[in-house]
C-alpha positions in Angstrom: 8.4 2.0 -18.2 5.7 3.7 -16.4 8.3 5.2 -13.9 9.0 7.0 -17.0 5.8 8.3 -17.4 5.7 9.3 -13.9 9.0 11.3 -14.6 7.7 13.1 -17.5 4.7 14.2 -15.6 6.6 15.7 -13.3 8.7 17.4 -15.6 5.7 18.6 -17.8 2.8 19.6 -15.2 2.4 20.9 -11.9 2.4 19.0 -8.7 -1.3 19.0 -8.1 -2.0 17.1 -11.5 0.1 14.4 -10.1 -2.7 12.6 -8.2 -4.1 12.2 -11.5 -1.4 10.2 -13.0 -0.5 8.4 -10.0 -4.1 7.4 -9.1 -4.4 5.9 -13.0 -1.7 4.1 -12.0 -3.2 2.9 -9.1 -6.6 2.3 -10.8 -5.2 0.4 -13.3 -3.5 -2.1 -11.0 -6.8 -2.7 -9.1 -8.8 -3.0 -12.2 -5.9 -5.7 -13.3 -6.0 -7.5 -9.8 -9.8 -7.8 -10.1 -9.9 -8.6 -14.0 -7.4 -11.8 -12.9 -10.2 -13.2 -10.2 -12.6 -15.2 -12.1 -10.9 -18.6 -13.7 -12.5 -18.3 -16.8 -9.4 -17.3 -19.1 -11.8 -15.2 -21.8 -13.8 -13.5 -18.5 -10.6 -12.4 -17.4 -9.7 -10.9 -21.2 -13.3 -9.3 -21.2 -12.9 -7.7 -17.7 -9.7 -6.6 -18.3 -10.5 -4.9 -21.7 -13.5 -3.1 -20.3 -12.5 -2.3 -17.1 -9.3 -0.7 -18.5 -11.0 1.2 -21.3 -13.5 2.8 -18.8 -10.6 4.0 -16.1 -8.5 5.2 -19.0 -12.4 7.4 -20.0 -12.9 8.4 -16.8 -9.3 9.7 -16.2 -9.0 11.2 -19.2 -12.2 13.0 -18.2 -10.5 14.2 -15.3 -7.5 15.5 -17.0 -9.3 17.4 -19.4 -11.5 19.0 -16.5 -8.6 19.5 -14.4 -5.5 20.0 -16.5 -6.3 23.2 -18.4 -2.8 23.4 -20.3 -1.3 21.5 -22.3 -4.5 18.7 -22.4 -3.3 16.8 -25.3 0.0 15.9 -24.0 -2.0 14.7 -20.5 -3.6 12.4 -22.8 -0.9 10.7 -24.5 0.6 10.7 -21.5 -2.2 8.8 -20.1 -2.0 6.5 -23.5 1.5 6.0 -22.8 1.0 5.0 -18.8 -2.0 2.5 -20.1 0.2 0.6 -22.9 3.4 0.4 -20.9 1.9 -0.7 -17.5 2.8 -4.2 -16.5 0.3 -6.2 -14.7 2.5 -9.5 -14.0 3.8 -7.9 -11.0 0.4 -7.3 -10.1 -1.3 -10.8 -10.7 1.7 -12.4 -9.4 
């Protein structure tokens, strides 16, 4: 599902907001890999919960400095690219 997102991106924004949305992606995996670490089953919630929310801030930081159009569909789409992601292949 975030292949999707990927797509739209590229449909709705140029090509040099793309890093932005592709390095979410990316930022989101390595928050996930290091969330799954620690063997305690509620630190891995907590880190997972915190570290998320604070990538999904600090991109969507980013996209407001850097996307000057259409800002408020960057941010769903940045919604939509946090709730579909899928970190089993990531953990795994």
């Amino acid at each position: 599902m975030s292949a999707l997102g990927l797509l739209i991106s590229a449909a709705l924004f140029p090509m040099i907001a793309q890093p932005i949305f592709i390095g979410y992606l990316f930022a989101l995996a390595a928050v996930i890999y290091l969330a799954s670490k620690p063997q305690n089953e509620v630190l891995n919630l907590y880190l997972a919960f915190i570290f998320r929310w604070s990538v999904f801030i600090v991109f969507t930081i980013l996209s407001l400095i850097f996307i000057t159009e259409k800002t408020l569909l960057a941010v769903f789409l940045l919604v939509y690219l946090n709730s579909t992601f899928n970190p089993k292949s990531v953990t795994a």
